[in-house]
N, C-alpha and C positions, 0 to 999 in steps of 0.2 A: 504494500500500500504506500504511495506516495506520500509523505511527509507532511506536502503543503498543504494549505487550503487554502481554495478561489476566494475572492476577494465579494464582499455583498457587492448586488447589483445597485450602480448608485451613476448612472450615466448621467452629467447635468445636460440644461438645455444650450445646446449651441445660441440662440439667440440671446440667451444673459450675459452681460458685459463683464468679463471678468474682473476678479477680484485683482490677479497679479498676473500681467504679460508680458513677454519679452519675445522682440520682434529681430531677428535676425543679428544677434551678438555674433559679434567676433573680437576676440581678446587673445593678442601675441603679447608674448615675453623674449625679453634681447637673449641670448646668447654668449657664453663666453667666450673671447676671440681665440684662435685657434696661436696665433703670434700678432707680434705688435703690428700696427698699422692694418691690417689686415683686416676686407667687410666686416662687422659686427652681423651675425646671423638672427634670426628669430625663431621661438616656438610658435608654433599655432594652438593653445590650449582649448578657445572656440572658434569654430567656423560655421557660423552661418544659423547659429540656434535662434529655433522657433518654440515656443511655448506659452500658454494660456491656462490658468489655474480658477475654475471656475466658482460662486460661491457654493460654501457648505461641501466642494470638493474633496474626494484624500487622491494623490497625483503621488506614483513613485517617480525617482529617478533613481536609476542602477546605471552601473558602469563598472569598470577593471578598475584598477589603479591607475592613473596617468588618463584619461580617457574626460575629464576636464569638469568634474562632480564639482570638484571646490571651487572653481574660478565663477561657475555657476550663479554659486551660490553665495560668495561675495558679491558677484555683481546682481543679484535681487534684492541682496540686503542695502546696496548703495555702499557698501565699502568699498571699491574699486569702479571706474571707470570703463567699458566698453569703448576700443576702436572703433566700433561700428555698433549700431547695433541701437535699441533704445527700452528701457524699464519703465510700464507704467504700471500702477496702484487705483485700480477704478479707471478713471479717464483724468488720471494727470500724471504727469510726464517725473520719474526719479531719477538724481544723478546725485553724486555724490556732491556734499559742501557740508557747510558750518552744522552743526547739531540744532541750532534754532530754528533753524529754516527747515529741519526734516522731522520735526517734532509729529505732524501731521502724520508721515509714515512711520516712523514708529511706533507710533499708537493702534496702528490699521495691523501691523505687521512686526509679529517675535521670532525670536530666534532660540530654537533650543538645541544646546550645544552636545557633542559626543561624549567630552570631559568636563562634567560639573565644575570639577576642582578647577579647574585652570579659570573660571568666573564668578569662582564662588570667596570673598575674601573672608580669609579664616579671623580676622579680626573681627567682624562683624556677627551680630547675630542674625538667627535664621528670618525674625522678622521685619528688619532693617535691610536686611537684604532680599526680600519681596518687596518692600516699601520703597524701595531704591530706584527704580523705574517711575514712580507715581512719581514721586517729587519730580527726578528728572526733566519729564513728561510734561508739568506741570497737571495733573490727568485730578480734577477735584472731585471734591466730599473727603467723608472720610475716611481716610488711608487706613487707621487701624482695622477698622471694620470690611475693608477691603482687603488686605492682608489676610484674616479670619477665614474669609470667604475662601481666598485662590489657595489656601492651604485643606479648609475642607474637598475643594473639587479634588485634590490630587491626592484625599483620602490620608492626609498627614494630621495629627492632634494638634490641636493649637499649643496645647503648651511647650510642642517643638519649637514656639518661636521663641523661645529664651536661650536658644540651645546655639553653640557657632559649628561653624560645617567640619570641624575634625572630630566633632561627637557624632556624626552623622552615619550610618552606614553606605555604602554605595547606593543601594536602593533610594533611601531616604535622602540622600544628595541628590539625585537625578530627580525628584518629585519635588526639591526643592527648585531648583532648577525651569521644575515647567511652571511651577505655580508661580514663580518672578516672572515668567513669560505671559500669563494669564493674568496677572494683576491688573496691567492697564486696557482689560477688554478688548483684544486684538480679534479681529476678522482672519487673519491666516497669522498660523503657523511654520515657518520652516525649521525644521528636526535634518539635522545632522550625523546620522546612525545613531541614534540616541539611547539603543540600549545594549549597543556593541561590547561593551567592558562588564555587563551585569550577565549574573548566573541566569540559567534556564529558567527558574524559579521564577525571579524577581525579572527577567527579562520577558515573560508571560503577563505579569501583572501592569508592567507599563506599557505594552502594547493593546491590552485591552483596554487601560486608561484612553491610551490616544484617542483608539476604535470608540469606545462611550463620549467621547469630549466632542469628537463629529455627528456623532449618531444621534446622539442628547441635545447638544447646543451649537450645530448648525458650524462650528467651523473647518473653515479650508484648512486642510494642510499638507504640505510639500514634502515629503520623505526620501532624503538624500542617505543610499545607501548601498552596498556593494550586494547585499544577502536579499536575494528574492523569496525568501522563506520568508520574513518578515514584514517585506514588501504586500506579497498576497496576504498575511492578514490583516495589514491597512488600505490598499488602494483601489480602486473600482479600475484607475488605470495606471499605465506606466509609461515612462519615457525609457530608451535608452539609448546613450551616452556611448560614442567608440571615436576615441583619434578627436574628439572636439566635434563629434558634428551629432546629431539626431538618425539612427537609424532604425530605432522601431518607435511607434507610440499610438499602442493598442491598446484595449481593453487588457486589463492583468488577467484573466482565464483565460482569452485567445492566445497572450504570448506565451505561457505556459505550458498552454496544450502545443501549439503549434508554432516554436519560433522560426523566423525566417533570417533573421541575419546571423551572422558565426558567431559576432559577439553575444550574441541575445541565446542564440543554444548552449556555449557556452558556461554561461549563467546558470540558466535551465540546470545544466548537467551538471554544474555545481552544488544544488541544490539537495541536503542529504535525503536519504530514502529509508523505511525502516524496512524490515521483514516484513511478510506477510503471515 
């Protein structure tokens, strides 16, 4: 018996404006020269990426290593620049600048990381560090009662918030993590393999988080990640990612059943399998 499971059926309507779109990125990096004087060379990390994340959507994106996941997904977040290419949030136009000026997207749009720790500052406690966004944000009412809240959805006690992230367990980190993400009421999410470093266990219980946070309360969100095991049991579809460019982006049970690019079987075939 196959491992995975198909993804709910959860097709949105082509005619809704999407939440988050990127229309033909393309993003090089230099090259070390090979000797002095000599052409400086370029990577192509995208070429020519399409993509449209619709609301209330779950959208994978799978790729190899090197195949251009991260540059991605800096560039949707506005932390990098596109050569080419352009980011919009609804119907306006993102590009990187000043933190004031993108408060707007921020707000629309979180970011949950692979490694808690590396955003989580162990000085801080756990509800200061939910609350860290809101102020940020300028995002009003009440912050404590807000806090409360994005700590209950991610099924964490409140009196975690007294606690700083080295009392935390990995579990319990990465749920702190999403509920910072969740604080200032974001319309989409992008997740970063977000349960790559957690055991089976606890890697089950945050993925059915995500699955209930869409299913429950209506949000998009972007699942940047290498494991299509995972992938099917959040996304109705998937993208995928090879050399910087888009070569499959189907429904998640058609590419499973039936991949058609090398990368994309590849994947597939990576995908463990138990007994029958």
């Amino acid at each position: 018996m196959n491992a995975v499971l198909t993804a709910r059926e959860a097709v949105p309507s082509t005619t809704v404006t999407p939440v988050l779109q990127a229309r033909g990125l393309r993003r090089t990096h230099p090259l070390p020269r090979r000797r002095p004087w000599a052409p400086a060379g370029r990577l192509t990390a995208l070429d020519g990426v399409d993509l449209a994340l619709a609301p209330g959507e779950q959208l994978g994106v799978v790729g190899s290593s090197g195949s251009g996941k991260s540059t991605l997904l800096r560039l949707l977040l506005a932390l990098d620049a596109p050569d080419a290419g352009t980011v919009h949030c609804g119907d306006r136009a993102v590009s990187p600048g000043p933190a004031r000026r993108l408060r707007w997207f921020r707000r629309q749009v979180q970011y949950v990381p692979q490694d808690p720790a590396s955003t989580l500052d162990p000085r801080m406690t756990v509800g200061a560090l939910v609350a860290e966004p809101l102020r940020a944000l300028g995002v009003p009412g009440d912050h404590r009662t807000a806090v409360a809240t994005a700590l209950e959805r991610v099924r964490l006690d409140a009196g975690l918030a007294s606690r700083r992230p080295g009392e935390l367990s990995g579990g319990q980190a990465q749920r702190v993590a999403l509920a910072r993400a969740l604080a200032p009421a974001p319309t989409v999410l992008l997740a970063d393999e977000p349960v790559s470093g957690l055991d089976l266990a606890v890697r089950a219980q945050v993925v059915e988080l995500l699955a209930e946070l869409g299913r429950d309360r209506g949000l998009a969100l972007l699942l940047v990640s290498h494991d299509l095991s995972v992938v099917s049991r959040l996304c109705s579809r998937t993208l995928v990612l090879d050399a910087g460019r888009v070569v499959e982006d189907r429904p998640t049970d058609q590419l499973l059943a039936t991949p058609r690019h090398p990368a994309a079987r590849a994947l597939v075939e990576a995908v463990p399998h138990l007994p029958a």
